[in-house]
ROMI-789116 format. One line per field, with one value per residue: residue in three letters; residue number from 0; x, y, z of N, C-alpha, C in turn. Coordinates in nm, 3 decimals, decimal comma, always signed. Layout:
N
residuo ALA ...
num NUM ...
n_xx X ...
n_yy Y ...
n_zz Z ...
ca_xx X ...
ca_yy Y ...
ca_zz Z ...
c_xx X ...
c_yy Y ...
c_zz Z ...
//
This chain:
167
residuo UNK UNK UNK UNK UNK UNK UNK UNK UNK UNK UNK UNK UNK UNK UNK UNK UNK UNK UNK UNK UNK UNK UNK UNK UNK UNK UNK UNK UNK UNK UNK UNK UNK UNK UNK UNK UNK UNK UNK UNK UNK UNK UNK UNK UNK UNK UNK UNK UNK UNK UNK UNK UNK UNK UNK UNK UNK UNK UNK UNK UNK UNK UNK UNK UNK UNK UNK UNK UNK UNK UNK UNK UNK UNK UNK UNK UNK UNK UNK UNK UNK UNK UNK UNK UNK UNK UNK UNK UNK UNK UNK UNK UNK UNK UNK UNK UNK UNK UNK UNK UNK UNK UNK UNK UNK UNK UNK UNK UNK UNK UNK UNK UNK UNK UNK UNK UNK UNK UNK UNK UNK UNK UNK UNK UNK UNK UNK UNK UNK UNK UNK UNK UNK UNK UNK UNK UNK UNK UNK UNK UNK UNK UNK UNK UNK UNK UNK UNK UNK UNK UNK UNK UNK UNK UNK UNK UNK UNK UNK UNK UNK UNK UNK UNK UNK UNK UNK
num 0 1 2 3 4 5 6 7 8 9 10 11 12 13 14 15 16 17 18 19 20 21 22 23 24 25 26 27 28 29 30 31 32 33 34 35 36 37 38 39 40 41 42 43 44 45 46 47 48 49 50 51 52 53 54 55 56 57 58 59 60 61 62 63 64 65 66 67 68 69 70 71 72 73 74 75 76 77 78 79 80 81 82 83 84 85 86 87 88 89 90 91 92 93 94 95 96 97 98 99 100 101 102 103 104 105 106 107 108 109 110 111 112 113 114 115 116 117 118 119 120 121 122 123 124 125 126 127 128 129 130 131 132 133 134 135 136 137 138 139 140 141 142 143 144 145 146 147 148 149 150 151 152 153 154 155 156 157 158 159 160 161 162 163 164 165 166
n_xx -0,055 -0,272 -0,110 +0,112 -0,096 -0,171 +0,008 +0,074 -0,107 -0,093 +0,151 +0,086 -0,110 +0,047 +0,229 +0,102 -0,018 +0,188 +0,239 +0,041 +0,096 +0,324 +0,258 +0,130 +0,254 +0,350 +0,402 +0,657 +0,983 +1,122 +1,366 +1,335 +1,338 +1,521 +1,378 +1,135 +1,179 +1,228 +0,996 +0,802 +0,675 +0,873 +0,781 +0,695 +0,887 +1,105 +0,945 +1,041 +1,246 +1,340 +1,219 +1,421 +1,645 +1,674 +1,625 +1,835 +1,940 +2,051 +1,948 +1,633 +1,370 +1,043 +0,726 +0,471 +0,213 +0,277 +0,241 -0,038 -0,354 -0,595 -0,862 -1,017 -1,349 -1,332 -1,142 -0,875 -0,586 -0,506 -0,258 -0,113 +0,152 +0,242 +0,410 +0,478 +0,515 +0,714 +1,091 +1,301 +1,558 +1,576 +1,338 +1,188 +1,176 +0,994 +0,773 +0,580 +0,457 +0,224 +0,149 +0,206 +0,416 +0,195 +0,145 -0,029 -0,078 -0,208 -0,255 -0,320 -0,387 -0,116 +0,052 +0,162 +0,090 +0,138 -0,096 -0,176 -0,084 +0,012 +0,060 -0,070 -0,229 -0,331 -0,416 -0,705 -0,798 -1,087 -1,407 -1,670 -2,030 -2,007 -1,736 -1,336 -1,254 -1,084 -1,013 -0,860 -0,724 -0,662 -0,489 -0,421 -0,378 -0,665 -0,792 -0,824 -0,970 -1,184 -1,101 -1,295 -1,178 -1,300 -1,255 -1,237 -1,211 -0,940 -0,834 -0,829 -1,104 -1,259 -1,559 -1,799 -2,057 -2,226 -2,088 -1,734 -1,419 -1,100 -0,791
n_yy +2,128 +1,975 +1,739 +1,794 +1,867 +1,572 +1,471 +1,564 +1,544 +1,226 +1,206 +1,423 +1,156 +0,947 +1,003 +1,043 +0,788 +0,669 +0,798 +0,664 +0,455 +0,446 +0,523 +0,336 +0,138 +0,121 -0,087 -0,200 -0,189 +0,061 +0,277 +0,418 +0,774 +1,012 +1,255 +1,187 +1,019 +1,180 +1,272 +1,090 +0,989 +0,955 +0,732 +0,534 +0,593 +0,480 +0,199 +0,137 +0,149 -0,115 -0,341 -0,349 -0,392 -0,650 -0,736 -0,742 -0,559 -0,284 -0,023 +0,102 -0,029 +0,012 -0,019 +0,089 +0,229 +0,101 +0,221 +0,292 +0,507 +0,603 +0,827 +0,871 +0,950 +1,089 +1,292 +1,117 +1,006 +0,674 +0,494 +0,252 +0,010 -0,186 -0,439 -0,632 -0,505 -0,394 -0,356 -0,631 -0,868 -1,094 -1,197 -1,379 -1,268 -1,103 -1,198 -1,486 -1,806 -1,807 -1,515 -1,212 -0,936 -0,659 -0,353 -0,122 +0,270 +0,487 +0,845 +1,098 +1,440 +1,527 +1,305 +1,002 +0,625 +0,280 +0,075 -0,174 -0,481 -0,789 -1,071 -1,106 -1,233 -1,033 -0,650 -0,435 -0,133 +0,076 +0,254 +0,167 +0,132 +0,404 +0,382 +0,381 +0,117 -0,218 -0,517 -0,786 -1,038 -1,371 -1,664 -1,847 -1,639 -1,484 -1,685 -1,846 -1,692 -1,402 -1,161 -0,909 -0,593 -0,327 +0,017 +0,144 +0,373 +0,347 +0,093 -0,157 -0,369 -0,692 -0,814 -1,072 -1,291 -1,110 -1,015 -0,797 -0,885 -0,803 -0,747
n_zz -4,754 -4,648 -4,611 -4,401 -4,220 -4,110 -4,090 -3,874 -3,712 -3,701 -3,505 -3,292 -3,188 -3,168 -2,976 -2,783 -2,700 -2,604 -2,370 -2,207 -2,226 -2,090 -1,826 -1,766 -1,752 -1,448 -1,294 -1,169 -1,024 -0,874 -0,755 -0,449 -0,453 -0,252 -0,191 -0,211 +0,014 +0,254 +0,304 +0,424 +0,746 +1,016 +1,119 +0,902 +0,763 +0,926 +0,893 +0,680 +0,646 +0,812 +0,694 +0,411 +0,566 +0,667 +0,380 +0,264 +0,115 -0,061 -0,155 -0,103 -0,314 -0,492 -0,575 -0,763 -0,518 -0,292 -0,049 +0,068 +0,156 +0,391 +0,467 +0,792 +0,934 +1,199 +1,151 +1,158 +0,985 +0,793 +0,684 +0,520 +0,476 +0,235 +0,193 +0,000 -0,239 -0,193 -0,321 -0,278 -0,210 -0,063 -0,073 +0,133 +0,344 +0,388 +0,274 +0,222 +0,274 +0,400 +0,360 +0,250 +0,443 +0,586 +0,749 +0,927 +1,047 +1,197 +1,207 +1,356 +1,489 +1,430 +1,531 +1,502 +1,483 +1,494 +1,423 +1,353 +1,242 +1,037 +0,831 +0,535 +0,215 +0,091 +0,194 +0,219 +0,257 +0,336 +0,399 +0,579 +0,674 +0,785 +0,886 +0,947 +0,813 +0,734 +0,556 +0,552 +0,366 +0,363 +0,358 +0,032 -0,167 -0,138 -0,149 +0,044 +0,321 +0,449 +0,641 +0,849 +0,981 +1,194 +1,286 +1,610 +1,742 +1,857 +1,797 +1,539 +1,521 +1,548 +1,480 +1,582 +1,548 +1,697 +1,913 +2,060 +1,912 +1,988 +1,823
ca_xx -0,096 -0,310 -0,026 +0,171 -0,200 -0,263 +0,167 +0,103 -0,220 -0,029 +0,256 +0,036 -0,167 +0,155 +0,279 -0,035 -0,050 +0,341 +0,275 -0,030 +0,195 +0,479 +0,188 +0,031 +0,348 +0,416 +0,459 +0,835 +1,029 +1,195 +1,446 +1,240 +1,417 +1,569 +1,260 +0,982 +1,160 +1,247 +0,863 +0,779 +0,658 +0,954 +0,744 +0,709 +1,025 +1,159 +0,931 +1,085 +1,482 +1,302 +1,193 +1,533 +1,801 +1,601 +1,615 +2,013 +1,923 +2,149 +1,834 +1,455 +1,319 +0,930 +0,640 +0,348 +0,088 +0,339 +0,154 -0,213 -0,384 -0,756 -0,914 -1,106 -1,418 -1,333 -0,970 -0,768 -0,576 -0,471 -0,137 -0,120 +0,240 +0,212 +0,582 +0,481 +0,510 +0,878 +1,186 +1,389 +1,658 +1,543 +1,198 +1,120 +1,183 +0,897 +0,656 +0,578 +0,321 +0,146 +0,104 +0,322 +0,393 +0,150 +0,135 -0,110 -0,038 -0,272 -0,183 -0,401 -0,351 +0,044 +0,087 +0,131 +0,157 +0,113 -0,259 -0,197 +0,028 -0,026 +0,088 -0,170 -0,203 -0,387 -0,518 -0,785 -0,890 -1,262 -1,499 -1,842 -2,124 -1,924 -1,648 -1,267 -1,262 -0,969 -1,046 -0,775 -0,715 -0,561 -0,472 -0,401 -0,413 -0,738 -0,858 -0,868 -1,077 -1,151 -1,181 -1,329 -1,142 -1,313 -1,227 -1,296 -1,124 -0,857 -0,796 -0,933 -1,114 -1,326 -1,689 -1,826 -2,186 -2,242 -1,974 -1,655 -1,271 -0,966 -0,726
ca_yy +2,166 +1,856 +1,660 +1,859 +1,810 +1,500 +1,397 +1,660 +1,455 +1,120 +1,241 +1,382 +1,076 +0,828 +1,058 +1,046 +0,645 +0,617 +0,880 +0,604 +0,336 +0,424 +0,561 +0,191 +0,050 +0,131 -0,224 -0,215 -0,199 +0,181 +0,355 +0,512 +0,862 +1,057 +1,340 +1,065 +0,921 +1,270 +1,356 +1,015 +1,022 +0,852 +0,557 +0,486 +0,554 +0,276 +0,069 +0,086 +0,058 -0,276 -0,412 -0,287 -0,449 -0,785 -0,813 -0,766 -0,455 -0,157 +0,113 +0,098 -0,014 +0,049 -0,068 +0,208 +0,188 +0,034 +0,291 +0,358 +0,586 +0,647 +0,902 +0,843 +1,035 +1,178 +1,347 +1,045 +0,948 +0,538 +0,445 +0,084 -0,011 -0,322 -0,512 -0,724 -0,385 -0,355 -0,498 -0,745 -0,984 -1,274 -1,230 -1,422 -1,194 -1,023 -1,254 -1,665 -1,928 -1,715 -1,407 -1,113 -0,863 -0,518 -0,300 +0,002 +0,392 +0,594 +0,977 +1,198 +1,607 +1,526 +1,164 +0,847 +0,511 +0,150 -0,006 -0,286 -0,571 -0,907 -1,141 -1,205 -1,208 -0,867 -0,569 -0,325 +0,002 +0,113 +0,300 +0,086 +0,184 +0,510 +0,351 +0,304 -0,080 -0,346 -0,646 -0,901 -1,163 -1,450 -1,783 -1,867 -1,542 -1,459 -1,782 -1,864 -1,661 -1,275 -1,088 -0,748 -0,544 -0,188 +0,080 +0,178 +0,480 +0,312 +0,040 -0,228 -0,487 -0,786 -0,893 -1,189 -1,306 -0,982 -1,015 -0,797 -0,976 -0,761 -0,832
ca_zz -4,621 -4,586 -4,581 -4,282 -4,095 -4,149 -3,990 -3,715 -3,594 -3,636 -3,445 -3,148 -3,150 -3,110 -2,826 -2,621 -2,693 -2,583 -2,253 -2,178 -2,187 -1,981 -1,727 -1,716 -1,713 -1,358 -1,196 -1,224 -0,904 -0,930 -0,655 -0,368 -0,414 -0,163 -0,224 -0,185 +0,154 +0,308 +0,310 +0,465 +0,840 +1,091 +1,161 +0,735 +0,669 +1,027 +0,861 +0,476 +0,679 +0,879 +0,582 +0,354 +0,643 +0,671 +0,331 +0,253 -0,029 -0,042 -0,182 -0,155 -0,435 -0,435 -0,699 -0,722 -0,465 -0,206 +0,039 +0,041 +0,269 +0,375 +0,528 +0,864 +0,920 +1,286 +1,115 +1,121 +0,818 +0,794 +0,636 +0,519 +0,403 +0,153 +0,155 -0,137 -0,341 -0,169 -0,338 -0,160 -0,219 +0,043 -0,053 +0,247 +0,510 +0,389 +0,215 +0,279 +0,233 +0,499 +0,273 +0,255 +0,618 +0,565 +0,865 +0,895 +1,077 +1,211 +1,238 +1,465 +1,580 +1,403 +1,644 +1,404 +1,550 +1,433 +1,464 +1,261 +1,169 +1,001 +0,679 +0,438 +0,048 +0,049 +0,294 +0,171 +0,344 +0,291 +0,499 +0,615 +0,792 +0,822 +1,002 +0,864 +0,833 +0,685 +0,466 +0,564 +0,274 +0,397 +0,272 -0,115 -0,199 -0,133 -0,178 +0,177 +0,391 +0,424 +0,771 +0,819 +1,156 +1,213 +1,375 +1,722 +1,785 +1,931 +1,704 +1,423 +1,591 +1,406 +1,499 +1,532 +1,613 +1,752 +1,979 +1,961 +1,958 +1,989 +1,731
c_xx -0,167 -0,235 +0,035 +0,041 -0,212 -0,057 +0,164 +0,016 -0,145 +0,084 +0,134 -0,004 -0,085 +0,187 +0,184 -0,034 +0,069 +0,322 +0,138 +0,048 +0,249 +0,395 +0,131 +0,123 +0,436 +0,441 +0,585 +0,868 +1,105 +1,262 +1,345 +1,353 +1,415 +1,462 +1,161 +1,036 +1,146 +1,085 +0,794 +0,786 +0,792 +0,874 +0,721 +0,839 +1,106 +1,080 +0,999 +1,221 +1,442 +1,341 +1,343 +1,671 +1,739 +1,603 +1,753 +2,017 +2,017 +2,049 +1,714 +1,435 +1,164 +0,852 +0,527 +0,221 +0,153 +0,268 +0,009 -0,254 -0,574 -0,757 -1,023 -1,201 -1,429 -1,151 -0,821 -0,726 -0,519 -0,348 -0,115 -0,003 +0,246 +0,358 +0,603 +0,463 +0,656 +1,030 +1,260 +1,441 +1,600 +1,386 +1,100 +1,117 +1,075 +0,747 +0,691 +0,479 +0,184 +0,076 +0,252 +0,291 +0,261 +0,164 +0,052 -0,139 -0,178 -0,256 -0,343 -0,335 -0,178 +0,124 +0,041 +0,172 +0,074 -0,033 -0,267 -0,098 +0,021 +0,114 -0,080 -0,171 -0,233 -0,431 -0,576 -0,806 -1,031 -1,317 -1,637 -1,881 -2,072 -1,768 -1,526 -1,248 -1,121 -1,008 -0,917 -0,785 -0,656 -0,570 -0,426 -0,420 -0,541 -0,848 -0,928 -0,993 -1,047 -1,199 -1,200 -1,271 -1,222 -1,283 -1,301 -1,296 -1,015 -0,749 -0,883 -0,931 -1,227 -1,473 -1,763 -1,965 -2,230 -2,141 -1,801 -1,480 -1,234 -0,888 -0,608
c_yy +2,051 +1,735 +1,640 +1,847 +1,715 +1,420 +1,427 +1,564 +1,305 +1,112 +1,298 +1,259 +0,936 +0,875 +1,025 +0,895 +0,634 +0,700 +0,750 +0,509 +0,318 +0,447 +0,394 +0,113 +0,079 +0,012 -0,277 -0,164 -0,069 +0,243 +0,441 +0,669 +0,983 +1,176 +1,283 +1,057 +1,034 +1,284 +1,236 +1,053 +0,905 +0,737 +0,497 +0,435 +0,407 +0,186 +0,012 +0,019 -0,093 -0,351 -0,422 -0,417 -0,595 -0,856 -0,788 -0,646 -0,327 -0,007 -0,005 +0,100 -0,039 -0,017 +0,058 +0,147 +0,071 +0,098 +0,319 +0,389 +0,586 +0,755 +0,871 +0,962 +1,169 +1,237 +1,265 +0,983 +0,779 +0,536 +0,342 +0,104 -0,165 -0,332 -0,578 -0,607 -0,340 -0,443 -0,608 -0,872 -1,100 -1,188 -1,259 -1,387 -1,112 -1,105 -1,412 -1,705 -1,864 -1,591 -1,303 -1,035 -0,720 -0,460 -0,157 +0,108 +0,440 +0,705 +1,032 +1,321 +1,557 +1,424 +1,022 +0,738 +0,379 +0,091 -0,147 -0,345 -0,687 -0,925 -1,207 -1,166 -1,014 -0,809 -0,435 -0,254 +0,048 +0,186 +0,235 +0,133 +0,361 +0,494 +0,334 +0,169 -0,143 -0,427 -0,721 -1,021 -1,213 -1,589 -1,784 -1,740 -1,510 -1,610 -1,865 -1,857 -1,507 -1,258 -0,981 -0,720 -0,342 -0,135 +0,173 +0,285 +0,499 +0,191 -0,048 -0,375 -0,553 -0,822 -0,988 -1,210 -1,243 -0,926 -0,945 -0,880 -0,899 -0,838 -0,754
c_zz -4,552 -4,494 -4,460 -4,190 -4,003 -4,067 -3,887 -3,623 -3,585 -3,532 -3,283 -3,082 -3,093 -2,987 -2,733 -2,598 -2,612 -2,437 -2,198 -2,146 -2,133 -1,822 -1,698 -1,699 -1,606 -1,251 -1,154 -1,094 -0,925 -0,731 -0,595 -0,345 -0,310 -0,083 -0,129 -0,004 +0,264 +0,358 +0,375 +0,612 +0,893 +1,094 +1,019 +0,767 +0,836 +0,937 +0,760 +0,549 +0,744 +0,804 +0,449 +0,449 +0,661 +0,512 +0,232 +0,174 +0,014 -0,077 -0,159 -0,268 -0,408 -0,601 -0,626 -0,627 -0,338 -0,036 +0,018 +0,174 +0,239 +0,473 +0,612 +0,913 +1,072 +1,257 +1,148 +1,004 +0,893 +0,672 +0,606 +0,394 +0,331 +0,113 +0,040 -0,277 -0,304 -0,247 -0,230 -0,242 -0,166 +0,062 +0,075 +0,395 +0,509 +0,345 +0,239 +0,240 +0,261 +0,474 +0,316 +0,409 +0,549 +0,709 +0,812 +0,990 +1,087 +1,260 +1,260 +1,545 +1,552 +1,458 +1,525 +1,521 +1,503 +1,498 +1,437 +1,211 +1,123 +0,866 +0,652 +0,315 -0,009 +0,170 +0,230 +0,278 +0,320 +0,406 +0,495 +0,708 +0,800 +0,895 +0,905 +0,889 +0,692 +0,671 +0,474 +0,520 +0,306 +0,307 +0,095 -0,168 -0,223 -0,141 -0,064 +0,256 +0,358 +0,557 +0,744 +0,985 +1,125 +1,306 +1,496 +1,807 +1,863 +1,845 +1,658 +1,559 +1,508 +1,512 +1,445 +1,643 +1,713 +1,883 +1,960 +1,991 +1,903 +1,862 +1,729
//
């Protein structure tokens, strides 16, 4: 009886290690399926076909975390599509020296529409002060510089020596 215990616990304990694994090993470029795109707002999914016909591909292929969303504190959500999480053939219709494209959605009362568009290595979402705000990594991948743009209730704009500049 020990015996039959003592296989049963090695046998869960490989499974749980092997369901860890395949869960951490989501960096892998996988088919955006038909499910996933359906449930995507029109202005996503124009952006994925933009990005898709620019870069010669016949499917979406997607890496996890190609979308990230925040939540803004007067009931707007933020959408930030990250291209350098998209496949693509000609790479360079999407990504360059310059950093990769992101663009970032804000949906309000069921109304999405684009706030935000750049190339740079990285773009974070966060809330400061209370406010939603964007961390724009540019240069060497981060190595560069970093801007901060918050939002105004209209769109992300950057301050500088108390002064604010449009962006």
């Amino acid at each position: 009886m020990s015996r039959f215990f003592i296989a049963l616990m090695i046998c869960i304990t490989a499974s749980g290690a092997m369901a860890r694994a395949s869960g951490q090993a989501q960096g892998r470029l996988v088919p955006l399926s038909s499910g996933q795109y359906s449930r995507m707002s029109p202005a996503i999914r124009s952006a994925l076909e933009m990005a898709n016909r620019s870069c010669g591909d016949e499917y979406i292929t997607v890496r996890n975390g190609f979308l990230r969303y925040l939540q803004g504190g007067t009931g707007e959500e933020f959408t930030a599509v990250h291209f350098d999480e998209i496949g693509c053939a000609n790479k360079v219709a999407l990504c360059s020296s310059g950093g990769c494209l992101h663009r970032i959605f804000v949906t309000r009362a069921g109304s999405q529409r684009e706030v935000w568009r750049g190339r740079a290595s990285e773009v974070d979402m966060s809330i400061v002060a209370g406010s939603p705000s964007i961390e724009v990594h540019c240069g060497d991948f981060g190595h560069g510089c970093c801007r901060r743009l918050t939002w105004n209730g209209s769109r992300f704009v950057q301050y500088r020596t108390g002064k604010k500049s449009e962006q």
